[in-house]
N, C-alpha and C positions, 0 to 999 in steps of 0.2 A: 275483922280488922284487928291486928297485932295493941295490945295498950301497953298503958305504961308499968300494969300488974301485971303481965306475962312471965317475965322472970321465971324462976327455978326450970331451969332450961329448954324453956317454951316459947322461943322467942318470937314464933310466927302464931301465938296462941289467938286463935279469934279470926284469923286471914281466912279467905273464900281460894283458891288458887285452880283457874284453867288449865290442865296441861292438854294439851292436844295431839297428843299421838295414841294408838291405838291402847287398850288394856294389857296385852300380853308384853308391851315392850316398856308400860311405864310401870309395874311392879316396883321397881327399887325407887324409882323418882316419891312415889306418892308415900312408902316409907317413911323416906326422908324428909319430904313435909310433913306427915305425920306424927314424925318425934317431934320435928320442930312447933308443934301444935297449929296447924295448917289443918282447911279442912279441903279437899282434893276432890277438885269434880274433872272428868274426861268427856272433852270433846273431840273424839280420832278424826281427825281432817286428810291425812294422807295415808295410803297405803302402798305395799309393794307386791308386785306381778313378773311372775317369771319374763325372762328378755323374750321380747319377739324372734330375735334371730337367736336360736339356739345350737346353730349350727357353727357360725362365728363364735361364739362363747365354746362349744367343745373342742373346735380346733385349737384354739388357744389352750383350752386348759392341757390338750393335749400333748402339745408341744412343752407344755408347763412340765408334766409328767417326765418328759422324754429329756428335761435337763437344757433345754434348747434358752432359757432365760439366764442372768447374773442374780437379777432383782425379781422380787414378788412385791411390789406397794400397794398395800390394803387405806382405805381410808374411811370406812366404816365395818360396824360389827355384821350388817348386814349381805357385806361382799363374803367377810367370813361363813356365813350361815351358806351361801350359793356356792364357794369350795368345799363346805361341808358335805353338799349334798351331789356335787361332782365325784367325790371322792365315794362315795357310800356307792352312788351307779357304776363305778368301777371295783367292788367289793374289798376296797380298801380305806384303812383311816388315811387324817390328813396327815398325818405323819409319816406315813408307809410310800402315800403318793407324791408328797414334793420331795423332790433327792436334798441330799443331805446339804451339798454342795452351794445352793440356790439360797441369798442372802435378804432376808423381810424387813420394811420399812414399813411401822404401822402408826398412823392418825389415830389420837384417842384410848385415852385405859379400857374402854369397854371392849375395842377392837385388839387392845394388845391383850387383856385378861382373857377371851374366847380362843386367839391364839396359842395363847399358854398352856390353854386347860387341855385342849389337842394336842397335847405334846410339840409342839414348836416354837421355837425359841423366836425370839423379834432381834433384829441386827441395828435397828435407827430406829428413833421416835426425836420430833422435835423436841428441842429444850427447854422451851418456853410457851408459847404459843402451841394449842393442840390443833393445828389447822393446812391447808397446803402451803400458805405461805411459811409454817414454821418447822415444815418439814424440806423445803427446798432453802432454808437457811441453812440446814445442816447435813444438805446432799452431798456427798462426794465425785460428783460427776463422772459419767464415763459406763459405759457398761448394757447389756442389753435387759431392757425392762417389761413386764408385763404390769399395766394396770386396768385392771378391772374395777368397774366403776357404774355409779346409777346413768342410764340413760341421760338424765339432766344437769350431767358432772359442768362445770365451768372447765373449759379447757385450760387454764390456766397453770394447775400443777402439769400437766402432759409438755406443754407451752418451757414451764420456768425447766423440766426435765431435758427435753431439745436440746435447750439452751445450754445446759451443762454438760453436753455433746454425750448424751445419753440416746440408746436407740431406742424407742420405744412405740408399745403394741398396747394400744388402747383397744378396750371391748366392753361392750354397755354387756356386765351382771345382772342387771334386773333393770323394772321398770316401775317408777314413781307417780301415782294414779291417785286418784280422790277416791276417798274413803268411802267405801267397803269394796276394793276391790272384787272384780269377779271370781265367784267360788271358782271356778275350773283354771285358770290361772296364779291365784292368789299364791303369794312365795310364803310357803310357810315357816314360821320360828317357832321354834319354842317357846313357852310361857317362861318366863324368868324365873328364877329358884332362887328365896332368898335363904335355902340351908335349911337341915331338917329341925324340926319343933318351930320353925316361926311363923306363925298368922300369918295368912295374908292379911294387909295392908285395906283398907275398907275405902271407900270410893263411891261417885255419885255420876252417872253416865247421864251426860246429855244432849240432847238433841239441838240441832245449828239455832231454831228460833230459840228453846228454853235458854241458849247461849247470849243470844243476844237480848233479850228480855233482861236478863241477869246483870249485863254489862250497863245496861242503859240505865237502869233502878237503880245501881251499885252494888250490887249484892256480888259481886264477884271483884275481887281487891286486884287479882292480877292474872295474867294471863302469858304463859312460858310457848316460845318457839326456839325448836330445836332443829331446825335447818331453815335453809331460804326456802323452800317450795312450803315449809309450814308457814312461814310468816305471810306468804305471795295470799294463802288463803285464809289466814289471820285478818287478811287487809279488807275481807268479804263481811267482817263482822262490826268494822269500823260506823261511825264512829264510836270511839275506845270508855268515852267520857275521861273519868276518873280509873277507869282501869289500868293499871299498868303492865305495859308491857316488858318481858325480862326474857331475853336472849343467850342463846349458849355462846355467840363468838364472833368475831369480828363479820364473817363475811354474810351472818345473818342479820344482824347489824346493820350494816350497811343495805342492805336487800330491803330493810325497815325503813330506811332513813330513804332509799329510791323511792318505796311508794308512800311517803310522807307521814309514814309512821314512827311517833316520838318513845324511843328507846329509853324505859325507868332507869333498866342495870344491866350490864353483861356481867356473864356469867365467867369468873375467872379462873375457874377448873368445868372442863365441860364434864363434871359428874353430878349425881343426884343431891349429893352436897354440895359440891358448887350452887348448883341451881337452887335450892332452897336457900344457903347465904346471897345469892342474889337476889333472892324476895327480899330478905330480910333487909337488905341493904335499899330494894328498891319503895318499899313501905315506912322504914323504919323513923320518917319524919312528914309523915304525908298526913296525919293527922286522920281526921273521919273520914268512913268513907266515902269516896267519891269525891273527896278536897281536893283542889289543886297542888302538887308539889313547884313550886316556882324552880326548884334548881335540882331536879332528876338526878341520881348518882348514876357514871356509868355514859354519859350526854357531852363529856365536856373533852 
């Protein structure tokens, strides 16, 4: 638990911190609490598996290919990585396969930086909010749209798109599974790279009981979900005690608050920074651990 000697720019010095997504995607996260003096355990709760219908997803991407779209809207790093690998079965980068012409709206710096590194430029990103809602603030309506997307997408950007008499071609990219998805499906990423000469980041893998064991003693200050399908199996660990729970965005948030789980902090950049100033912010008056916070940052 963070005290009030932490200081000299250690301000999560002492915290226990849950992240629950798998090892290879949370490299930069646990970094981040790392500097902040966080000590970083993984519990991967969700994984991803190629789409069932793979036939559906190549026609699309194919037609992608062929110029047949206005719009490309990405809303995770993850859809990026399933272009990627469309791209590569057709002996080309993603830059060689999407035409020039073809205008990208991407959710999220992690999803526009992978972009980038592939040579392709992003046309929109919300202005505020890194989310669908704050992406159909800033849509310009009209046009023929391809979005690919998890199997368990909320219709709701496809929906707010419609609406802004946009034509659009939804297609499930992959598919969002409890952890350890099956080797023969499992959609594979790369291990994150945080640049040459720097350590990996050090880490404590744990198993769903060691998890809750942890939460219930106190020995675990807080606990981060980064989508709703994390939080849905977050809610399987409950009750939270004194743990707090800290969210990357509104609609995880909310997905918290449906199954009556009490939100510490949101996280107000969905990056790996964000999310450790959201520990900070959701601990930084909570006292020992396992106290009660009466008035949660991030709740109100």
């Amino acid at each position: 638990m963070p005290t009030g000697a932490a200081g000299q720019g250690k301000p999560l010095k002492g915290a226990r911190v849950l992240i629950t997504r798998s090892p290879e995607r949370s490299l930069e996260l646990v970094a981040a609490l790392e500097k902040a003096g966080a000590t970083a355990m993984l519990l991967p709760l969700i994984d991803f598996e190629r789409a069932p219908d793979q036939h559906s997803l190549d026609v699309a991407c194919d037609a992608l290919g062929a110029g047949a779209f206005d719009w490309l809207v990405l809303t995770s790093a993850t859809t990026v990585h399933v272009l990627l690998g469309k791209a590569r079965d057709r002996g080309l980068s993603l830059r060689q396969w999407i035409p020039a012409g073809i205008r990208i709206a991407a959710v999220g710096p992690a999803t526009r930086r992978l972009l980038e590194s592939n040579g392709l430029g992003v046309d929109l990103t919300p202005r505020g909010e890194q989310s669908a809602a704050g992406l159909l603030e800033v849509w310009p309506g009209g046009g023929r749209v391809l979005l690919p997307q998890a199997d368990i997408a909320a219709p709701a950007l496809a929906e707010g798109l419609e609406a802004a008499a946009s034509k659009v071609t939804v297609v499930a990219a992959y598919r969002t599974v409890d952890y350890p998805a099956a080797a023969e499906r499992r959609l594979a990423v790369p291990v994150e790279d945080g640049g040459p000469g720097q350590v990996p980041p050090s880490y404590s893998l744990l198993s769903p009981a060691a998890a809750r064991a942890g939460i219930a003693e106190g020995s675990i200050d807080a606990v981060l979900a980064a989508s709703p399908s994390a939080v849905r199996r977050i809610a399987d660990l409950a009750p939270l005690h004194g743990c707090r729970l800290v969210v990357i965005g509104r609609s995880t948030a909310e997905q918290a608050a449906a199954l009556g789980l009490q939100v510490a902090a949101v996280a107000a950049e969905p990056t790996p920074e964000g999310l450790a100033a959201a520990v900070g912010a959701a601990l930084g008056d909570a006292g020992p651990a396992g106290a009660p916070n009466p008035n949660p940052p991030g709740t109100t």
